[in-house]
ROSE-4610 file (N, C-alpha, C; in Angstrom, 1 decimal, always signed):
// ROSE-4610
residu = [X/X/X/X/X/X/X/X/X/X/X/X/X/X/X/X/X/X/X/X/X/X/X/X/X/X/X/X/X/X/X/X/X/X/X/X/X/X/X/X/X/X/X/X/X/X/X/X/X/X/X/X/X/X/X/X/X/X/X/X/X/X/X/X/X/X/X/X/X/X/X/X/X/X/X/X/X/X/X/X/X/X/X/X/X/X/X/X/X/X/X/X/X/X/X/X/X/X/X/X/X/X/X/X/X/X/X/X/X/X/X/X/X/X/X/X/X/X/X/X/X/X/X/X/X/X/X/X/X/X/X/X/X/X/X/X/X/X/X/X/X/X/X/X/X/X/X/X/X/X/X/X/X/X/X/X/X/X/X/X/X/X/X/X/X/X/X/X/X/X/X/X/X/X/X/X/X/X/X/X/X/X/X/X/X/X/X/X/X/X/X/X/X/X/X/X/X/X/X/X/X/X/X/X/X/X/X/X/X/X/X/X/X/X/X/X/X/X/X/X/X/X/X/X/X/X/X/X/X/X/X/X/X/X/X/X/X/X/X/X/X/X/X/X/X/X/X/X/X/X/X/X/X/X/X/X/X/X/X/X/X/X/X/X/X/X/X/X/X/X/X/X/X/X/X/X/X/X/X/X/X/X/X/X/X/X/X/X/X/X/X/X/X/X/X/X/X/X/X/X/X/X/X/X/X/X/X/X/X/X/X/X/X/X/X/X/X/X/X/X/X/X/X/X/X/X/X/X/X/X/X/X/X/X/X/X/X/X/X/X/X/X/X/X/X/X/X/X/X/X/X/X/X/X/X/X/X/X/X/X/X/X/X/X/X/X/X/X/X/X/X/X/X/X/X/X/X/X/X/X/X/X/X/X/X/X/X/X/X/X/X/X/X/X/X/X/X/X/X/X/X/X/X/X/X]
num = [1/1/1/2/2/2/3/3/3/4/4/4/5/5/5/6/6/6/7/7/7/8/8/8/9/9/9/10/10/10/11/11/11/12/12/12/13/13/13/14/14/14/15/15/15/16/16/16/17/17/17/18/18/18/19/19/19/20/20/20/21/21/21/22/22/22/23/23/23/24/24/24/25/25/25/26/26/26/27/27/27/28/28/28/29/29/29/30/30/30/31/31/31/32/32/32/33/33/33/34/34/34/35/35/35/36/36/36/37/37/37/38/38/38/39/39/39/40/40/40/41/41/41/42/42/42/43/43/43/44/44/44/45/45/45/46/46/46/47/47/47/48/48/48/49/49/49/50/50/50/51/51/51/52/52/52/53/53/53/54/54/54/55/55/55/56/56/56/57/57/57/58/58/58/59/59/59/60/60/60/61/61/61/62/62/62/63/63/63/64/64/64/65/65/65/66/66/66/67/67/67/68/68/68/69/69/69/70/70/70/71/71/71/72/72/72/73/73/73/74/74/74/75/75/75/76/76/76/77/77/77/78/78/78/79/79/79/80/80/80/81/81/81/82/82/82/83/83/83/84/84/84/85/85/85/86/86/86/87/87/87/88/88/88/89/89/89/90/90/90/91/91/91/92/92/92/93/93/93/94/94/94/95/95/95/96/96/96/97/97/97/98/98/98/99/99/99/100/100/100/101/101/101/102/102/102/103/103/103/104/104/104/105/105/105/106/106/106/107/107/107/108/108/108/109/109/109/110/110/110/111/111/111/112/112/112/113/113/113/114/114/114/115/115/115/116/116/116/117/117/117/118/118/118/119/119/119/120/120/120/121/121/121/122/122/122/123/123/123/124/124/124/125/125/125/126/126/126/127/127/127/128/128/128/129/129/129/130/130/130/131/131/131/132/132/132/133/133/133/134/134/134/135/135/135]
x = [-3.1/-3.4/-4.5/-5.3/-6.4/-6.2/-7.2/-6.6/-6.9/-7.7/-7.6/-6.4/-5.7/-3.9/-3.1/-3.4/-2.5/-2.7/-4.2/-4.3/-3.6/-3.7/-4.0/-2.4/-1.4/+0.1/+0.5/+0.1/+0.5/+0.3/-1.5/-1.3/-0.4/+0.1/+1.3/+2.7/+2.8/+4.1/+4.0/+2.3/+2.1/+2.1/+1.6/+1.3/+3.0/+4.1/+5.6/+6.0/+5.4/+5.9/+5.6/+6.8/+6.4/+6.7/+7.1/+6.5/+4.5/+4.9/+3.5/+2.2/+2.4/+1.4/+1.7/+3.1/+2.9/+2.1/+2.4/+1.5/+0.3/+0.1/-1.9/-2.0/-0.6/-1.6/-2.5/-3.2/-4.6/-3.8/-3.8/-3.7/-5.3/-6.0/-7.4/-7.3/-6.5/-6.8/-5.3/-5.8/-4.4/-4.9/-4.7/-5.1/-3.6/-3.6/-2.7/-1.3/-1.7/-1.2/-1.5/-1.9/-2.7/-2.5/-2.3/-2.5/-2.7/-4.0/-4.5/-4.3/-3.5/-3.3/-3.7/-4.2/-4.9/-4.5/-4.5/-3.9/-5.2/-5.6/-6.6/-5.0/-5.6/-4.3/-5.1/-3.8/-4.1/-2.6/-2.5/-1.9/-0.4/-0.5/+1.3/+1.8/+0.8/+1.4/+2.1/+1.7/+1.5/+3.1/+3.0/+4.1/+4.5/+5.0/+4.9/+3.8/+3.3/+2.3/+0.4/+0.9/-0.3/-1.2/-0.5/-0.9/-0.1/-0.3/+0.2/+2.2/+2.9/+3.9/+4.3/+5.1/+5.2/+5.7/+6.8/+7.8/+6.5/+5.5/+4.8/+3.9/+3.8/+2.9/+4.0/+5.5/+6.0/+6.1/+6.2/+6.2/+5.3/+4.0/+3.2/+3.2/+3.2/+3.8/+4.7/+5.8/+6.3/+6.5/+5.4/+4.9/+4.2/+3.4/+2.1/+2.2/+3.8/+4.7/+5.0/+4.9/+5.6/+4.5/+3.5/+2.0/+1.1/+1.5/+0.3/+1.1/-0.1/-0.3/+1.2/+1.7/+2.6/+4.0/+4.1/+5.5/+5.8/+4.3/+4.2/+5.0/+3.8/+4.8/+5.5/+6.8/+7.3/+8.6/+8.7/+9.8/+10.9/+11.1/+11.9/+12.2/+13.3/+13.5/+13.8/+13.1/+13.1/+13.7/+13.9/+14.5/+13.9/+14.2/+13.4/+14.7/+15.0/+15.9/+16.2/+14.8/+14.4/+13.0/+12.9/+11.2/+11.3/+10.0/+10.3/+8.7/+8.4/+7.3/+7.1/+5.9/+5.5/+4.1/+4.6/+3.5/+2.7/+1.0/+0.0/-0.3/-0.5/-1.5/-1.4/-1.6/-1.3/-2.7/-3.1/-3.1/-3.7/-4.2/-5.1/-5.1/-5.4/-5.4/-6.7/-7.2/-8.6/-9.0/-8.1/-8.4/-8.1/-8.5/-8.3/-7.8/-6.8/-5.3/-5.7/-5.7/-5.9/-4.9/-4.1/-2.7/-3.1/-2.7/-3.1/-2.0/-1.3/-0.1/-0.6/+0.0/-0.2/+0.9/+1.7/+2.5/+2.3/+3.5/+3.5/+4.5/+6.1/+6.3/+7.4/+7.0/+7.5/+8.7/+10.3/+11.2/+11.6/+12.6/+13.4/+14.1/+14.5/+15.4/+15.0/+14.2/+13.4/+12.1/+11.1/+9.7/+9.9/+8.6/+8.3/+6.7/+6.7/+5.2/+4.7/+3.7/+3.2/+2.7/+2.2/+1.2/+0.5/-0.6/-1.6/-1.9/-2.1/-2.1/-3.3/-4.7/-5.8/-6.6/-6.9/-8.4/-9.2/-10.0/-11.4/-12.2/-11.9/-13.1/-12.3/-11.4/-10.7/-9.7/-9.4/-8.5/-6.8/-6.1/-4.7/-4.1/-3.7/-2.2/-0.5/-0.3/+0.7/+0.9/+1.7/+1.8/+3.4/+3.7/+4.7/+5.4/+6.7/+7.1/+8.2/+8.0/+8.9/+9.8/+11.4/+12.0/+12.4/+12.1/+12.3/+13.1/+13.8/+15.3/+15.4/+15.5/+15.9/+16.9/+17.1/+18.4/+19.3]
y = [+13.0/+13.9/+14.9/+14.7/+16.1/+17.4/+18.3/+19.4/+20.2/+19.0/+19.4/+19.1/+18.0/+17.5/+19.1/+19.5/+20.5/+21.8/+22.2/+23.1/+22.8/+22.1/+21.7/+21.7/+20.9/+21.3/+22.7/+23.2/+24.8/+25.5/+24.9/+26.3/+25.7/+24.7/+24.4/+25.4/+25.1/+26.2/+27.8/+27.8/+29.5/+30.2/+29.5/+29.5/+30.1/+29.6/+30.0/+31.3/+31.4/+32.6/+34.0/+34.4/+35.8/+36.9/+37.1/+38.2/+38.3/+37.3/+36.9/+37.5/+36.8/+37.1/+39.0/+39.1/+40.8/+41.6/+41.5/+42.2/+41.5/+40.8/+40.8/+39.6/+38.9/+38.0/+37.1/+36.6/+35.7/+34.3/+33.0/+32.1/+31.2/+31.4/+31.3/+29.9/+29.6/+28.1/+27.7/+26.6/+25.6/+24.8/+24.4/+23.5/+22.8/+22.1/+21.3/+22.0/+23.3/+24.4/+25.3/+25.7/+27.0/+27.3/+28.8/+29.1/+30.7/+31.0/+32.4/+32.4/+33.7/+34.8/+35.6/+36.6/+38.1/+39.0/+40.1/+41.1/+42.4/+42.8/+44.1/+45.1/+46.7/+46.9/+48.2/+48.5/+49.2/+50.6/+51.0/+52.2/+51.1/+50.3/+49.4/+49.3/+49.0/+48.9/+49.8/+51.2/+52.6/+52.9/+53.6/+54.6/+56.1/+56.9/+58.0/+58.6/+57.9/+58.9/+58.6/+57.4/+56.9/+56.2/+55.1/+54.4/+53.0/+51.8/+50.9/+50.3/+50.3/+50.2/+49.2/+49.3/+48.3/+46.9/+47.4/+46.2/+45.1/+45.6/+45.2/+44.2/+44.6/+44.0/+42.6/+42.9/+42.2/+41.0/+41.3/+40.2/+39.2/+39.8/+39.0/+38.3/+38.6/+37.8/+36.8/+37.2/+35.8/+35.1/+35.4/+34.4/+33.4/+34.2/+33.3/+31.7/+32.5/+31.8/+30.3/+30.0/+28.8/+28.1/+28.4/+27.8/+26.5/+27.1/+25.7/+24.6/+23.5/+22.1/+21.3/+21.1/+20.4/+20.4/+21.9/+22.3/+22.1/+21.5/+21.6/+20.1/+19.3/+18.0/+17.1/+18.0/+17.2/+17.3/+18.0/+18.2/+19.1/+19.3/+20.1/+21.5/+21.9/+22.8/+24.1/+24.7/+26.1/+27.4/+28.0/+29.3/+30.2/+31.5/+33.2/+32.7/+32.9/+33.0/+34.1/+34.5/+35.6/+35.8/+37.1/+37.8/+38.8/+38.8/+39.9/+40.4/+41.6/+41.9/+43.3/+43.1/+44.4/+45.0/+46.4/+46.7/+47.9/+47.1/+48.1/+49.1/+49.4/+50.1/+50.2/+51.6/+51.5/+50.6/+50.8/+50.5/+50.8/+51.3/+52.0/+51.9/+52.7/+52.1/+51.7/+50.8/+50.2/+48.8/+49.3/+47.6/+46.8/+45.7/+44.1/+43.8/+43.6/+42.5/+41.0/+40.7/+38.8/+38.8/+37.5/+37.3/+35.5/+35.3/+34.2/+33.6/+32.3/+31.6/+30.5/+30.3/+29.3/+28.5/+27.4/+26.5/+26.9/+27.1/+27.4/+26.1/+25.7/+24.6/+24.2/+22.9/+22.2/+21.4/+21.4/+20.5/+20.4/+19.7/+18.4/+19.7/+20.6/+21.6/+23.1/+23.4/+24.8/+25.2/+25.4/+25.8/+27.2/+27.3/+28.7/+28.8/+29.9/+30.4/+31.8/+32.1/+33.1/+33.4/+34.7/+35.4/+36.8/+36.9/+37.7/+38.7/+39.7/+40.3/+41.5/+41.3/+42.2/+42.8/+43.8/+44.6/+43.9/+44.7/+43.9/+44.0/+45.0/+45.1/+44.4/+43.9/+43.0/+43.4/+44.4/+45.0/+44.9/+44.5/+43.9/+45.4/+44.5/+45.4/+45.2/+43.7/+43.4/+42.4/+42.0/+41.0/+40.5/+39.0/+38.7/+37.1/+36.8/+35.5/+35.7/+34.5/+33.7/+32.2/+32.9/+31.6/+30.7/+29.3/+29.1/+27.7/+28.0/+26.8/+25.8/+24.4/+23.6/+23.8/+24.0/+24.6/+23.0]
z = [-7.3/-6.1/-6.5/-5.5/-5.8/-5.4/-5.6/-5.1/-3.8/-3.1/-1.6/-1.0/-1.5/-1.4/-1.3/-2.4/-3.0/-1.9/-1.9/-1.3/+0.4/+1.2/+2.4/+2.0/+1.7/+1.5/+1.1/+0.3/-0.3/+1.1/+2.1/+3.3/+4.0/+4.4/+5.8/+5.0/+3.9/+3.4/+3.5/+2.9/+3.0/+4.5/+5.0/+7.2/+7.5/+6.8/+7.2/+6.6/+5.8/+5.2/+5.7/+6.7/+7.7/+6.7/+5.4/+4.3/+4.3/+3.6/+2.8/+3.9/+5.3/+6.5/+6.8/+6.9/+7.3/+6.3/+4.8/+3.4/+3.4/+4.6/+4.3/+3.3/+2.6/+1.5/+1.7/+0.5/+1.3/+0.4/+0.3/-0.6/-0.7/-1.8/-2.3/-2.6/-3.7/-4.5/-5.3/-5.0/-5.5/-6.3/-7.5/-8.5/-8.9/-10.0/-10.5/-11.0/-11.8/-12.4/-12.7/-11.2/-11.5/-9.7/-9.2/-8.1/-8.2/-6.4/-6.7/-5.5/-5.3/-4.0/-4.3/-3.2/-2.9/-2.0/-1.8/-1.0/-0.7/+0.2/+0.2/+0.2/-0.4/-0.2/+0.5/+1.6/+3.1/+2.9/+4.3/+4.3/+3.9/+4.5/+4.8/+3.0/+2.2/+1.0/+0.1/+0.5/-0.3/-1.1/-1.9/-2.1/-1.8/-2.3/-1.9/-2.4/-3.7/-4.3/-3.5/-2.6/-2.7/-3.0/-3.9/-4.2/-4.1/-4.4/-3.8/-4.7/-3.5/-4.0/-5.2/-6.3/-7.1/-6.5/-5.2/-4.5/-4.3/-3.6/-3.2/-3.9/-5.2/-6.0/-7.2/-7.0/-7.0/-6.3/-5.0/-3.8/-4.1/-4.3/-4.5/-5.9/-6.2/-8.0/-8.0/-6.9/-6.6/-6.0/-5.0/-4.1/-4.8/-5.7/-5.9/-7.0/-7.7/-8.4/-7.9/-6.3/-6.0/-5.7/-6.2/-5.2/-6.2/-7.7/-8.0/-7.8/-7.6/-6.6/-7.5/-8.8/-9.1/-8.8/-7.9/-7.3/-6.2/-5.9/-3.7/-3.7/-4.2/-3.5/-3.7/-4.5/-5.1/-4.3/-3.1/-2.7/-2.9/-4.0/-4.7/-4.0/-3.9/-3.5/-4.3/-5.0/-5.3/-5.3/-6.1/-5.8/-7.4/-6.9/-8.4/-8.9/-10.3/-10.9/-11.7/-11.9/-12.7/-12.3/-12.3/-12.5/-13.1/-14.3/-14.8/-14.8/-14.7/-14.1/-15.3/-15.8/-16.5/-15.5/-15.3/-14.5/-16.0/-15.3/-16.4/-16.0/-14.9/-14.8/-13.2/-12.2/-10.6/-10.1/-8.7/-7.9/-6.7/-5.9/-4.9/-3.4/-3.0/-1.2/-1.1/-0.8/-1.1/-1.7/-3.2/-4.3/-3.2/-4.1/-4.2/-4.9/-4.9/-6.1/-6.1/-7.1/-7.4/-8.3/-7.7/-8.8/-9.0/-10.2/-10.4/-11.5/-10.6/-11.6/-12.2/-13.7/-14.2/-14.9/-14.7/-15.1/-16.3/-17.1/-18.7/-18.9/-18.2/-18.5/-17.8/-16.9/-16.0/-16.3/-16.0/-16.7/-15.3/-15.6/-14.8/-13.4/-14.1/-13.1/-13.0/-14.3/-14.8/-14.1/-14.2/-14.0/-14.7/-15.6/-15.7/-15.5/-15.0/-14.6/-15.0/-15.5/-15.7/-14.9/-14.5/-13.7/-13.9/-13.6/-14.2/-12.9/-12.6/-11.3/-11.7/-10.9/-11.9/-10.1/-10.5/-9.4/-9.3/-8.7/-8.4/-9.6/-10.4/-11.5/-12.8/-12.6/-13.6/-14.4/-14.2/-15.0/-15.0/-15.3/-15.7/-15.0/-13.3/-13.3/-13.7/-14.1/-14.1/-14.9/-15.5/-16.5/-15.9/-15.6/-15.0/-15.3/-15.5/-16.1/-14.9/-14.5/-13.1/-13.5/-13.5/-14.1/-12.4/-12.1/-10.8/-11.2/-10.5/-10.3/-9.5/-9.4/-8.3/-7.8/-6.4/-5.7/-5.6]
């Protein structure tokens, strides 16, 4: 399967997802074991302080979790089992968030995925491991 397969199945799944569409996310690219979502972040994301909520930046971390191409079509039904999310660094009303998953290692009932969550100028907001379960 290529990865116009992947991507073209990842958007008919992302298209359902009425979180994902209300927080603005974008879904960019689907590869084999690898997937990138984006967010601009606007007033809707904010905290009290002003800058962009953590929930927020969670969400998207595990969204982006279910997206590279070797989880789309396999059927499989999925679920978070765990997230564990190190945040670096805040956040802005303004950036651009790029979160980007990468298959670390695919078993029969497990998946684990890393994910990397950075600005526009590249800088690491979040560091994140997604244990995902076959239901």
């Amino acid at each position: 399967m290529d990865e116009a397969f992947w991507h073209e199945r990842a958007r008919e799944i992302f298209d359902g997802i009425a979180l994902a569409r209300h927080l603005g996310f974008e879904l960019l690219e689907v590869g084999p074991d690898t997937a990138v979502m984006a967010v601009s972040v606007d007033e809707r994301h904010g905290n009290y302080m002003g800058g962009l909520h953590g929930g927020v930046l969670a969400a998207l971390v595990d969204t982006v979790a279910f997206f590279p191409g070797r989880l789309l079509p396999s059927g499989l039904r999925l679920t978070t089992e765990g997230l564990e999310v190190h945040f670096m660094r805040p956040a802005a009303v303004g950036d651009r968030i790029t979160a980007r998953a990468v298959i670390l290692r695919l078993g029969r009932r497990v998946a684990t995925v890393q994910v990397q969550a950075k600005d526009a100028r590249g800088q690491l907001l979040c560091h994140a491991v997604a244990t995902l379960l076959t239901v």
